[in-house]
C-alpha positions, 0 to 999 in steps of 0.5 A: 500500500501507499508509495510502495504500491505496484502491480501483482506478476505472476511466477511465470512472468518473472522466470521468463523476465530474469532467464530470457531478457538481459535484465536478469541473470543472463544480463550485463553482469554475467556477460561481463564476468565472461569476458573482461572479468575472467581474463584479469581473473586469470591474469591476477592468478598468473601474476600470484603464481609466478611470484609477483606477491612476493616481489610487491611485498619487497618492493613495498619493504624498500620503499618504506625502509627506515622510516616511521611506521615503516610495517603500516606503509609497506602493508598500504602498499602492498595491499593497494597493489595486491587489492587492485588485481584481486578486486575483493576487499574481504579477499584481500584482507585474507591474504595480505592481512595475514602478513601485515597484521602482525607486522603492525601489531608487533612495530607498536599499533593496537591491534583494532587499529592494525586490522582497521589499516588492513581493512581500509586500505584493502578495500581502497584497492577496488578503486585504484587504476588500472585495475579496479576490480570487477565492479567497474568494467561493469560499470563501463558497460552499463555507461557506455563509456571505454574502461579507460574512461572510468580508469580516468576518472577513479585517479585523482580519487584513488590517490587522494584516499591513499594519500590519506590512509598514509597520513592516517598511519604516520600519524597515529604511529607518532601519536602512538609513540613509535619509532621509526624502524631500525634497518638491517645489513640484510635489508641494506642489500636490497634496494629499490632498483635491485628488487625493481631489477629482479621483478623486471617479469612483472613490471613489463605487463603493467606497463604494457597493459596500461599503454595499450589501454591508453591509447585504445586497445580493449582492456580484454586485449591488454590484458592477453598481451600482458599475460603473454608478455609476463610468461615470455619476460619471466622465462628469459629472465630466470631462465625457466623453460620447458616442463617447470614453465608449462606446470606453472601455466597450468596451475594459473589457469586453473586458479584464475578459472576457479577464483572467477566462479565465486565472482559469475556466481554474485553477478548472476545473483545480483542479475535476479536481484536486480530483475526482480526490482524491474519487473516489480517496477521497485527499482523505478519507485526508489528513484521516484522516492528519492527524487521527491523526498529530495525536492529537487535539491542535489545535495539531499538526494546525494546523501539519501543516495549515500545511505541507500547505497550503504544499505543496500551494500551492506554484507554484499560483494562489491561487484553485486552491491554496485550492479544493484546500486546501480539500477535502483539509485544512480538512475535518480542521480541521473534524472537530476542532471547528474553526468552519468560516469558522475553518478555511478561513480559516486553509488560505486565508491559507497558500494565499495565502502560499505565493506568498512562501514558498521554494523555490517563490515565484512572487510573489517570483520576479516581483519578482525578475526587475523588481529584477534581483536574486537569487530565491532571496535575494528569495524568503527575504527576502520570507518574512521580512517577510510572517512575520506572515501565517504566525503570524496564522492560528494567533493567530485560531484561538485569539483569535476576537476577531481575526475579529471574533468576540466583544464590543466590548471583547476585539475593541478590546483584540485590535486594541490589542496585535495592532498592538503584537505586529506592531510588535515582530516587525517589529522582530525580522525587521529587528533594529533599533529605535533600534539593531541587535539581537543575535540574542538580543534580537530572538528575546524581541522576536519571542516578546514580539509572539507573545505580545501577538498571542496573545488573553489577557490573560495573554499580553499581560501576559507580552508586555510584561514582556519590552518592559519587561526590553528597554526597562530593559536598553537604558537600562542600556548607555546608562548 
């Protein structure tokens, strides 16, 4: 009854509706889990197979070196690379959270914080370029726009929220009162260009998958050719031919093959799911109701989006999150004038964080369970830390420069006061910069970095007068 009434269909109507139309199971989704899904499915298994994990995770060890919160650094790192194949946040979680973690516990973090780190910068791997996980070649079908469209626009973004994390975890490891890590003859000997040297075979394919992307090649072509150029590279390079080399094709073949099926299986899921909510006609009733509870504003109907979109995300794989998403909410963002790549863009963010957001946070509870720490604390903890990710998708939709639209100047001077908005947020979540903060202080540094995040340059102006008022305030109580 009421504003939720719809029309009866019978059993028959909706078999036919989601097995025969491409608005159910065998729509989109599937169709691109067939395709670009499961060719950088197979890819990811052949980068693991052949030893790229290890090579990211010395690759991160050097860049980190001697520095403070050196074990946190290396693990955002290695997580945002790793995270960028695998596409699941959850998944990666289990896999590098198993590393990490106790590095981190063990170099001085608590460890509701250590799982939060893990949990946070894992689920930002869905989002970072050239490979965002499974969710976002969907989403370029869905648009109609080339993947390298929507590799473009997640950039500036992805950078600024690993901008943040590390901020997040430098700062948190001062207020802990870490030092920074002591380095070792053994690790002396391994620097940078050596690891970067040795892990020429993986390097290769990256590059070569981005160039062709670049200038117009399919991301499934790019792809192939990169998985070809790995086998090839890897083989010169250490010389393994013959059988040794052939068994390691095989076996990345069949675990790319199996680690797809979990993935057509929520595509094929969130294809009923998404069928039911058209031949009900619900889906278009969501919009109808958020346009109308909006009143036409644009900034109430992003926020109503935002937590329908964490609902409706909530215990879901970002892939059938963002289909779902994308079906009964980024259409009424549509009908308000919002650019299309805008809109999904922005239910795509929510649709990964719903992962760390509360009460129902599987990446966070898997970080939980590896730190043998409390997931509700988890849970509210990495909330907190991957704030950014929940204030940037609401910063490019009234700032296109963030999304790479607009001239070279506002895109420059975007990205110069979007790292510093995110340094002074960080500081705000953490409450601490040279000293603890009041609850006072970090809430005008967290409105300071909304501001310098904001696109404007009176808003940046406004962002550092308040820097200004706290630096001057700090100096006086030193005085």
């Amino acid at each position: 009854p009421g504003v939720l009434h719809g029309r009866g269909v019978n059993a028959n109507r909706v078999a036919n509706f989601l097995t025969t139309t491409n608005e159910g199971i065998y729509g989109i989704p599937l169709g691109v889990s067939a395709t670009y899904i499961i060719i950088f499915s197979l890819f990811g298994a052949f980068l693991n197979q052949f030893g790229a994990g290890d090579f990211f995770f010395r690759l991160a060890r050097t860049l980190t070196r001697g520095m403070l919160a050196a074990s946190a650094k290396t693990a955002v790192i290695f997580s945002a690379l790793l995270g960028m194949i695998s596409g699941s946040a959850a998944g990666n979680v289990a896999v590098t959270g198993s590393f990490t973690i106790p590095m981190m516990k063990k170099e001085g973090y608590e460890p509701r914080q250590a799982a939060a780190i893990e949990a946070v910068v894992s689920t930002g791997g869905q989002i970072l370029p050239p490979i965002m996980g499974a969710a976002a070649f969907i989403m370029a079908e869905i648009v109609g726009t080339p993947y390298v469209n929507v590799m473009k626009s997640a950039l500036i973004p992805a950078v600024l929220f690993f901008a943040s994390i590390m901020f997040v975890v430098h700062l948190q490891a001062k207020k802990n009162g870490i030092l920074p890590s002591v380095v070792t003859a053994e690790e002396l000997e391994e620097n940078f260009l050596t690891v970067l040297w040795k892990g020429i075979p993986f390097v290769i394919p990256f590059v070569l998958l981005i160039y062709m992307m670049v200038i117009g090649y399919s991301p499934f072509k790019a792809c192939f050719y990169a998985m070809l150029a790995m086998v090839v590279a890897y083989a010169i390079w250490n010389r393994e031919f013959g059988l040794p080399l052939l068994k390691k094709i095989i076996e990345a073949i069949k675990k790319g093959a199996l680690s797809t099926v979990p993935i057509c299986i929520a595509c094929a899921a969130a294809g009923i799911i998404s069928g039911n909510l058209a031949v009900s006609g619900l889906g278009i009733k969501i919009s109808s109701i958020i346009i109308a509870a909006s009143g036409g504003i644009p900034i109430v109907a992003l926020v109503l989006t935002m937590f329908t979109a964490i609902v409706l995300g909530m215990g879901l794989p970002t892939t059938a999150a963002y289909l779902i998403l994308a079906t009964v909410v980024a259409p009424s963002l549509a009908e308000l004038g919002v650019p299309l790549l805008t809109a999904h863009m922005f239910v795509f963010f929510f649709g990964c964080v719903s992962t760390i957001t509360p009460p129902v946070a599987l990446a966070s509870y898997v970080a939980a369970g590896i730190a043998d720490a409390d997931i509700n604390k988890v849970g509210w903890t990495a909330f907190s830390y991957g704030i950014t990710a929940f204030v940037l998708p609401f910063m490019f939709f009234f700032g296109p420069a963030l999304l790479l639209d607009g001239s070279l100047a506002e895109i420059a001077l975007a990205v110069a006061s979007g790292l510093l908005g995110v340094f002074l947020v960080a500081s705000a979540v953490v409450g601490f910069l040279n000293q603890s903060h009041s609850q006072m202080i970090r809430m005008a540094l967290f409105i300071a970095g909304l501001c310098l995040l904001l696109q404007g340059l009176l808003t940046d102006l406004v962002g550092l007068a308040i820097v200004l008022i706290f630096m001057f305030a700090a100096k006086l109580r030193r005085n």
